[in-house]
C-alpha positions in Angstrom: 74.1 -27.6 -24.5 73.5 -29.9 -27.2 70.7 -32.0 -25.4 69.1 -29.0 -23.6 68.0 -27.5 -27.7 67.1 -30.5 -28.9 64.5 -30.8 -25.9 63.8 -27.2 -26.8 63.7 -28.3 -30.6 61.1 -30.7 -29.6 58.5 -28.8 -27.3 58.5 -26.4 -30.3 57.1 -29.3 -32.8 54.9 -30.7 -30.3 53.6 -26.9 -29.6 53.9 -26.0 -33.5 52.0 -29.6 -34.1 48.8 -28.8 -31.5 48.5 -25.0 -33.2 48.5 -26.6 -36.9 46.2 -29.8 -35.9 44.1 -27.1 -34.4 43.3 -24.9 -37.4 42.6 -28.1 -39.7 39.8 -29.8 -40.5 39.6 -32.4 -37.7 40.2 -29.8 -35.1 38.2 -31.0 -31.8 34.9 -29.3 -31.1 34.5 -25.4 -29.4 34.7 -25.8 -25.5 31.8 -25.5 -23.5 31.2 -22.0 -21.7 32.1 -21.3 -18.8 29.3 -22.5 -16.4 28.1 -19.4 -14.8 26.4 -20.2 -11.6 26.2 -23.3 -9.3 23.0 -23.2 -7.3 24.6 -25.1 -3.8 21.3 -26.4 -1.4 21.7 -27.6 1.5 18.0 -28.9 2.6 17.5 -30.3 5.9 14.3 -32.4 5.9 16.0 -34.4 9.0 12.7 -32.8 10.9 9.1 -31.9 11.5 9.1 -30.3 8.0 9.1 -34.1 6.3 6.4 -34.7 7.5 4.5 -31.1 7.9 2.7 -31.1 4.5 -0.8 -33.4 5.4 1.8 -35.9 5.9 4.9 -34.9 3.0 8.0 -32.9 2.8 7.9 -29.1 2.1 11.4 -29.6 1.8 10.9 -32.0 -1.1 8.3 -29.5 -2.3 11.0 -26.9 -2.4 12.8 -29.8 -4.9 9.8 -29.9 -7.0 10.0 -26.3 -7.7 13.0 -26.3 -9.0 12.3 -29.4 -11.0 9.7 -26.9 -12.9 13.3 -25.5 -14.2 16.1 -27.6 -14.2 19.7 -26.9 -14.8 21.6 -25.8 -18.0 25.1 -25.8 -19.2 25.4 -22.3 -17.7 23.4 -23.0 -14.6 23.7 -26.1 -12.7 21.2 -26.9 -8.9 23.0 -29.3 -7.2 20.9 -30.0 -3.6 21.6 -32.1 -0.3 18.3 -33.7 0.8 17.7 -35.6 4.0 14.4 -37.3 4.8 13.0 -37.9 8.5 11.0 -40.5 6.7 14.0 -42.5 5.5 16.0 -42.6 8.7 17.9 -39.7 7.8 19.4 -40.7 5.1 20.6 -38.1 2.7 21.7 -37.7 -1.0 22.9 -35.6 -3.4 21.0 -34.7 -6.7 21.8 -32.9 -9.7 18.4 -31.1 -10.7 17.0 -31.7 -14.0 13.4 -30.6 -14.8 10.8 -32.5 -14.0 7.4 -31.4 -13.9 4.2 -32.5 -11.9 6.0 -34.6 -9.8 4.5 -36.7 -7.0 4.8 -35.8 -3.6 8.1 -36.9 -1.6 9.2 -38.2 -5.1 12.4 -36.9 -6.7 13.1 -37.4 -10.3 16.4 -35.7 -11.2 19.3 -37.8 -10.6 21.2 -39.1 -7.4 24.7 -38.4 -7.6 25.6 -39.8 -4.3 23.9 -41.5 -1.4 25.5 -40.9 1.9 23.8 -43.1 3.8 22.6 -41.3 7.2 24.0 -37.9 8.1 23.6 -35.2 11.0 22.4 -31.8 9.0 23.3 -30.2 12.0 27.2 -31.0 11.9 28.8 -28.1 10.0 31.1 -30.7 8.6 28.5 -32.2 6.5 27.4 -29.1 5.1 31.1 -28.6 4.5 31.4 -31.6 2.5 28.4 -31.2 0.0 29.7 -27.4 -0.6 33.3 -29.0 -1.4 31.6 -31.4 -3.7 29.4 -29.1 -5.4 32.0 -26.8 -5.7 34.7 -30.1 -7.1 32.0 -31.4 -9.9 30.2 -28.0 -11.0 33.0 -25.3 -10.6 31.5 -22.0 -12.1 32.1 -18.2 -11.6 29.4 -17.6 -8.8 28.2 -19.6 -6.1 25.0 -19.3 -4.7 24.0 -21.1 -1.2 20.4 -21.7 -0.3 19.7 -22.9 3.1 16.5 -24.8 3.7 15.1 -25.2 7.1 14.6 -24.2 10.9 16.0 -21.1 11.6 16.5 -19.6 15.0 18.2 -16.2 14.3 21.4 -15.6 15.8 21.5 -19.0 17.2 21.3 -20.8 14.6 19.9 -23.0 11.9 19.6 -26.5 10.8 18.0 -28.4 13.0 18.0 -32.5 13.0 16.2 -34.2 15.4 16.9 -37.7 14.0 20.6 -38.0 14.1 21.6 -34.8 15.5 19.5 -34.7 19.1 17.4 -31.6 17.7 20.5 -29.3 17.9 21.1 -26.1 15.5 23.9 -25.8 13.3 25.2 -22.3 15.3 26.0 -19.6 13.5 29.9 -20.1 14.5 29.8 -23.3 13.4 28.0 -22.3 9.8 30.6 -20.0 9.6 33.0 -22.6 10.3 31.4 -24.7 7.3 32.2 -21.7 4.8 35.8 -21.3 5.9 36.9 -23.0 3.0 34.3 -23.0 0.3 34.8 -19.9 -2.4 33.4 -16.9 -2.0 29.9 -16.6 -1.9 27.7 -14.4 -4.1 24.5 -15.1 -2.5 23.4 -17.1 0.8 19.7 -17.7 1.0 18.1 -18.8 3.9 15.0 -20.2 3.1 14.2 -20.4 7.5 12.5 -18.3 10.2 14.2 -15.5 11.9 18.1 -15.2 10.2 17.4 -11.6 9.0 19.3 -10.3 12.4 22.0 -8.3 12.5 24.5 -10.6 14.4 23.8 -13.3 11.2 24.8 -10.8 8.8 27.7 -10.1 10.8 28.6 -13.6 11.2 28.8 -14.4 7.2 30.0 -10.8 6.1 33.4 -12.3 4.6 31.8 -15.8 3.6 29.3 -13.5 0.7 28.5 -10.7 -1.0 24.4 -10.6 -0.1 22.3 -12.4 2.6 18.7 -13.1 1.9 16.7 -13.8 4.7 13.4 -12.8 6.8 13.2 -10.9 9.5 10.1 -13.2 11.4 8.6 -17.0 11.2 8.4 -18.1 7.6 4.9 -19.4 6.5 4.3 -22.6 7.1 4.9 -23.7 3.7 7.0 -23.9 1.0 7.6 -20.3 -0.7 10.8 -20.4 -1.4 9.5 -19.6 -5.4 12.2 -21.4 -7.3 10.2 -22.3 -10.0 10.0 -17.9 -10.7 13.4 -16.6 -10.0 15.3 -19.8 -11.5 13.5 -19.4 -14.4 15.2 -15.7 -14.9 19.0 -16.7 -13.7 18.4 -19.6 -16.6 17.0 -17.0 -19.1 19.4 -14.6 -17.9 22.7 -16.3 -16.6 25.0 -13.0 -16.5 23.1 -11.6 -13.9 24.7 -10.3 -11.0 24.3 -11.3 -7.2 22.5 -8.4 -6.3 20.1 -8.6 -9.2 19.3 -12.5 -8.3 19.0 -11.8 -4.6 16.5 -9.3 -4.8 14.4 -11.8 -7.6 14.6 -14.0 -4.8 13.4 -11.7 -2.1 11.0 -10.4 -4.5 9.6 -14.3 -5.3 9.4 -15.3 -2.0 7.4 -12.3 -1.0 4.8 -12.9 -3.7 4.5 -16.9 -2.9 3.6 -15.8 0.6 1.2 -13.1 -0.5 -0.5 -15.5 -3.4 -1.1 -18.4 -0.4 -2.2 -15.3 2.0 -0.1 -15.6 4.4 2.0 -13.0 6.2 5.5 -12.8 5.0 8.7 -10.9 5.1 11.9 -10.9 3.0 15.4 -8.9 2.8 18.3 -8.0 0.7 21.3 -7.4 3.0 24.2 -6.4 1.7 26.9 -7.8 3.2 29.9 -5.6 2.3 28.6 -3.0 4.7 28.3 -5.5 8.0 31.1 -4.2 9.8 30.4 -0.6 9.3 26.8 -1.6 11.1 28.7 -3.3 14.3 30.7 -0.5 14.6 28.0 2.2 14.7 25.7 -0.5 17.3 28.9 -0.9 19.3 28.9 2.7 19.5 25.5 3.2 20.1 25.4 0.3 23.3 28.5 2.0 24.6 27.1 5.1 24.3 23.5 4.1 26.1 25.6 3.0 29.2 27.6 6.0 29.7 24.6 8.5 28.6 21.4 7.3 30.0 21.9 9.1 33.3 19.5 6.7 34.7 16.8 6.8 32.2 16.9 2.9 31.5 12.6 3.0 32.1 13.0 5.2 28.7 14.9 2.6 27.0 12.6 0.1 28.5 9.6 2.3 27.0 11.3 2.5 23.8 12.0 -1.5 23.2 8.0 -2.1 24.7 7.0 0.4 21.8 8.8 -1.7 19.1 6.7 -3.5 17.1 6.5 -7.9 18.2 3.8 -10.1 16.7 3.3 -13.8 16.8 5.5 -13.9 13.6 8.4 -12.8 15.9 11.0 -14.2 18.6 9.9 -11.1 21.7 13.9 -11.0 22.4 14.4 -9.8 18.8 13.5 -6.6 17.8 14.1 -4.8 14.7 17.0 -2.5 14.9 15.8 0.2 12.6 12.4 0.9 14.7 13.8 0.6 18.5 16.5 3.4 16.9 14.1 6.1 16.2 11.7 5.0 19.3 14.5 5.7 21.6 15.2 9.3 20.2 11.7 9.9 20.4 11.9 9.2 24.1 11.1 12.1 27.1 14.8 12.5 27.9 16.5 10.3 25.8 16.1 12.5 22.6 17.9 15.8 24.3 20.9 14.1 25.0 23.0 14.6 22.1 25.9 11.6 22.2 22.4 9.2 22.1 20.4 11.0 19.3 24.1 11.1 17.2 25.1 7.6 17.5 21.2 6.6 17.4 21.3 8.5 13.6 24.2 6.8 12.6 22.7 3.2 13.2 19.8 4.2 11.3 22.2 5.4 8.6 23.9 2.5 8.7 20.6 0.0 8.4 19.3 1.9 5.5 22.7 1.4 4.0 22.8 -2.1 4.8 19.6 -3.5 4.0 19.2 -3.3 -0.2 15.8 -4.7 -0.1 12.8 -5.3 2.1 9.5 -6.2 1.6 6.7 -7.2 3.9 3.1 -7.5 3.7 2.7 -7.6 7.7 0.8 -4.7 7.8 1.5 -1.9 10.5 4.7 -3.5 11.8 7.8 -1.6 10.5 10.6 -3.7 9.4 13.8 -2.3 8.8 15.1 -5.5 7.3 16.9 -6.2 10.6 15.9 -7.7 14.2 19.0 -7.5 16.7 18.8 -9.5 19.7 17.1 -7.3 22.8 15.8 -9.4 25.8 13.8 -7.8 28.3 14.0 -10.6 30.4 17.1 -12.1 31.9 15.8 -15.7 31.3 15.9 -14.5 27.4 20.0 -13.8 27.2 22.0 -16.7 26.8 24.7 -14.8 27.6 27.2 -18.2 27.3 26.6 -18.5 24.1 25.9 -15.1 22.4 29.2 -14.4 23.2 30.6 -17.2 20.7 29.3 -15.1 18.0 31.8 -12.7 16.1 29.1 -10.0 17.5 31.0 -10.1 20.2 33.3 -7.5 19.2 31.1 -5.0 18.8 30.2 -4.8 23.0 26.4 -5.3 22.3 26.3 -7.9 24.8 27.2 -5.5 28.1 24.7 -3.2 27.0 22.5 -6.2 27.1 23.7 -7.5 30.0 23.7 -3.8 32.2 20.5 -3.2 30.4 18.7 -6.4 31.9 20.4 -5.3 35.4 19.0 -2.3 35.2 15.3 -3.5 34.4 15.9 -6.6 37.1 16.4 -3.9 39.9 13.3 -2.3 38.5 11.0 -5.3 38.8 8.8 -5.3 42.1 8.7 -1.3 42.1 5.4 -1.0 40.3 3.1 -4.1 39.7 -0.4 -4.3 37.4 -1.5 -7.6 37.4 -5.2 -9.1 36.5 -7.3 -11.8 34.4 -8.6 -11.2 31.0 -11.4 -13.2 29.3 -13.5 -13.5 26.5 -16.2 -14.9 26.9 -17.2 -17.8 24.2 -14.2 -17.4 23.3 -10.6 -19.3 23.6 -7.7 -16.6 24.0 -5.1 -16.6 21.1 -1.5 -17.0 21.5 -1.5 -13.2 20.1 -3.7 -11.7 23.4 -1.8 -8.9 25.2 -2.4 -6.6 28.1 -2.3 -3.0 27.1 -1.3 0.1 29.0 -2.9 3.0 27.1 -1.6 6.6 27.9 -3.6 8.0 24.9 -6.4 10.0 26.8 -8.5 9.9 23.2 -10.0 7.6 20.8 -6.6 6.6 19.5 -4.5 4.1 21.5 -1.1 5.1 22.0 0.9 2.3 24.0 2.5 2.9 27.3 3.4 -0.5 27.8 2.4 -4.3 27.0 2.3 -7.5 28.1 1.4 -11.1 26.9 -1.7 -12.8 28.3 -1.6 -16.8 29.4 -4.0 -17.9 26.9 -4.8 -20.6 29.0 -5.4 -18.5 32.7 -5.8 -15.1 31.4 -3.5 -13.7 33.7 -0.9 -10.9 32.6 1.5 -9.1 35.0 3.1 -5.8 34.0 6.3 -4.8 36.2 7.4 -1.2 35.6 10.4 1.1 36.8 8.5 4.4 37.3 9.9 7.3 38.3 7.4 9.5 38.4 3.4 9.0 38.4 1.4 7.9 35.0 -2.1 8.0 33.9 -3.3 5.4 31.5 -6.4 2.8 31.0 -5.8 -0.6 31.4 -6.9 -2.3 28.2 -6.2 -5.8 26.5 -6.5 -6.9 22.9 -6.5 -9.8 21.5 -4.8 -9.8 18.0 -6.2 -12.8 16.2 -4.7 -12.3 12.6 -1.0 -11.2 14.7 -1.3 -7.8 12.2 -0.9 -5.3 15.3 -4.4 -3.7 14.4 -7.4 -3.7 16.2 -10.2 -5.0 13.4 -13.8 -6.2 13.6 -14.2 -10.0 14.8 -11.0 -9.7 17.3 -11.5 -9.1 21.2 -11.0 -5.8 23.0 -11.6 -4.8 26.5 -10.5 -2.6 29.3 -11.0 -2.4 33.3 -14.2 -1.1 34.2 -12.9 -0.2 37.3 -16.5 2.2 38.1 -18.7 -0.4 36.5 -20.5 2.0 34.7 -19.8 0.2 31.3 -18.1 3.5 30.0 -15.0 3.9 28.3 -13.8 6.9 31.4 -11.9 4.4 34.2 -8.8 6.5 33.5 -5.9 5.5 36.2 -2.9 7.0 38.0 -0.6 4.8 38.7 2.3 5.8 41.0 6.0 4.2 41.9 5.8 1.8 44.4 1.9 0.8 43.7 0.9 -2.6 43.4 -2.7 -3.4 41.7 -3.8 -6.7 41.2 -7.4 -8.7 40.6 -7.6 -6.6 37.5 -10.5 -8.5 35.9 -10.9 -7.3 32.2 -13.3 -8.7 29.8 -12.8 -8.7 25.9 -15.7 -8.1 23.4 -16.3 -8.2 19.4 -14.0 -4.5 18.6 -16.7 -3.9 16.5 -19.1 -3.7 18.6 -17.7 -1.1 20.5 -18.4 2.4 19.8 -14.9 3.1 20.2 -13.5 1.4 17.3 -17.2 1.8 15.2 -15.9 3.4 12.3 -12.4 1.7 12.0 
């Protein structure tokens, strides 16, 4: 008894001599605050993009901006950068600002040099998160991933010590397993905006922000704008900063003119999404009653430019095509789980801004092949997506089209002459009968040969013109200076070769030649 109070008797002096040293004069100084945010990125320059620039890094460029702001005590930027040019060597940096830096040169400091690394191996990515995470602990975590992207299959591509492979999104997902909680990830990368990504990282963060098509080629990331307000405003919430980010990015596309897309997805509300596609795909197979040319119809309506991958479409647009379809919008089961998908889109996406204009974007592509060649099927079905089903719609959708091809063939050459087709020329099948175009059907032109082929599962006869268009500035919109043509199957020069086209026919030497759309009387006052 006796020995256990004095040891009591002496943690109370010890205590009762730290709470009197502590309200004298020579008490030690206040604490720091809490750091706030750590800024985590992860940029891969193990690539074509060190070296893209006339010859420098965008991804270093990407540094510089944030250089223009630097870290505080309640903000910190640590980044992972690896360099094509330097063998692949990569290092960590703590970012300090630095303005009107040189090009490929990084002022702030090095923290660590790791010598060569593999930015596609999820265990490296792993390691700098632990690391950032171990030296600049703070409340909120943000994770910007700078890059390739490839949608649903991935990002992070090294083609010096990797062998050009992506980082999968399994794999990403893997990399996260043990890092905290995520307020924001950023993906600073073509194509991640899908609905399988989301899906794939909805416990790993709160909000994704990503684009829906190819990112410009350049660096808009626009660090040096929404930095600035998390430092000036450091209590800001996730949702707040993702949406500066969004906001940024879209406005550093716009200001270099270029075409570009961003989105807000909130996260939380992932799995209610894959449950209302899972019902939706389940739905389509047991409901379509053989109407698969409707769904066809539907997907070849939805908006694709050169800016998109054609096997990813944007959920929110193929939805309200396909209840807009002949047969497909009476059946009840379709239109009711098609509503709920919409429903659950709108929900889903927070934020999305484009300046692509005439191309809907939901804020969402989901992968939808039209060709077989297009499904990976092997490796879609890594993906946590998997639970939702999606891939045997997909894979009874593309039997149902394979049975179809050979039924009804339209096949022909398109030139222009003085002109070089773009990779953005299309074959048109135009069931408008008036000045306007609506589209039956499309399909892309060889820019090389000219040649399109359209196959088609008809089941009853059709009447369109047989038109191509190519779309220089990828906007979907016919303008002055771009090419437009049609068969002239009379060669009368007249705008009135309309064409039935039946199941079974097969037309081919289709020869179509493009003109200035201006100079057609057609389009004269568009």
């Amino acid at each position: 008894m006796r020995s256990r109070s004095v040891l009591f008797g002496v943690i109370l002096f010890i205590v009762g001599g730290v709470l009197v040293s502590g309200c004298g004069k020579n008490s030690p100084s206040e604490p720091k605050a809490e750091r706030l945010w750590t800024i985590i990125g992860y940029f891969d320059g193990n690539n074509d993009l060190d070296v893209s620039q006339a010859g420098t890094s965008f991804i270093i460029g990407d540094v510089h901006d944030m250089e223009k702001v630097g870290s505080t005590d309640q903000v910190s930027v640590v980044v992972m950068v690896s360099s094509l040019k330097t063998g692949g060597n990569a290092t960590y940096y703590e970012i300090e600002k630095h303005e009107d830096e040189l090009p490929d040169k990084i002022s702030s400091p090095a923290k660590k040099d790791l010598g060569t690394k593999d930015m596609s191996d999820p265990q490296t990515l792993k390691d700098f998160i632990k690391w950032a995470v171990d030296n600049y602990p703070a409340k909120h975590y943000m994770l910007i991933i700078d890059d390739h992207g490839g949608g649903w299959r991935g990002t992070c591509v090294d083609t010096q010590n990797g062998a050009g492979d992506f980082m999968s999104m399994p794999e990403l997902r893997q990399a996260l397993s043990d890092a905290p909680h995520l307020d924001v990830i950023v993906f600073h990368a073509c194509l991640m905006s899908m609905v399988e990504v989301a899906y794939e990282l909805k416990d790993a963060a709160d909000y994704m922000v990503a684009s829906e098509f190819t990112m410009p080629v350049r660096g808009v990331l626009g660090a040096d704008v929404w930095l600035n307000q998390l430092v000036s405003d450091p209590k800001m919430d996730g949702y707040s900063i993702a949406e500066k980010i969004a906001q940024a990015v879209y406005d550093k596309g716009v200001g270099a003119q270029r075409s570009v897309h961003m989105a807000v997805i909130d996260l939380s509300k992932a799995s209610t999404l894959g449950s209302r596609v899972s019902n939706l795909g389940n739905t389509l197979v047991t409901e379509t009653r053989g109407y698969w040319n409707e769904v066809l119809h539907a997907w070849s309506q939805t908006h694709v430019t050169n800016l998109d991958d054609p096997s990813f479409v944007d959920l929110r647009e193929f939805v309200k095509k396909l209840i807009q379809e002949e047969h497909l919008k009476d059946i009840n089961l379709i239109k009711d789980a098609a509503q709920q998908v919409i429903d659950a889109v709108n929900s889903t996406v927070k934020f999305t801004k484009t300046n692509a204009a005439g191309v809907p974007r939901g804020g969402l592509t989901i992968h939808f092949p039209s060709k077989k060649a297009d499904f990976d099927s092997s490796n879609y079905v890594k993906l946590a997506f998997k639970e939702t089903n999606w891939h045997n719609f997909l894979s009874l959708f593309l039997r149902s089209i394979q049975q179809a091809v050979g039924n009804t063939v339209i096949s022909g050459t398109v030139t222009w002459p003085g002109h070089q087709l773009s990779q953005n020329a299309v074959a048109i099948l135009d069931d408008s009968q008036t000045d306007q175009i609506h589209v039956y059907a499309y399909t892309p032109v060889d820019p090389n040969t000219g040649q399109f082929t359209f196959h088609l599962n008809l089941q009853n006869q059709i009447q369109v013109y047989v038109e191509a268009f190519d779309d220089l500035n990828g906007d979907g919109q016919i303008q002055n200076g771009e090419g437009y043509g049609w068969w002239d199957k009379n060669g009368n020069g007249q705008w009135d070769d309309l064409i039935t086209i039946k199941p079974g026919d097969q037309l081919t030497g289709i020869q179509i030649q493009l003109q200035e759309a201006g100079k057609i009387r057609r389009f004269a006052n568009r």
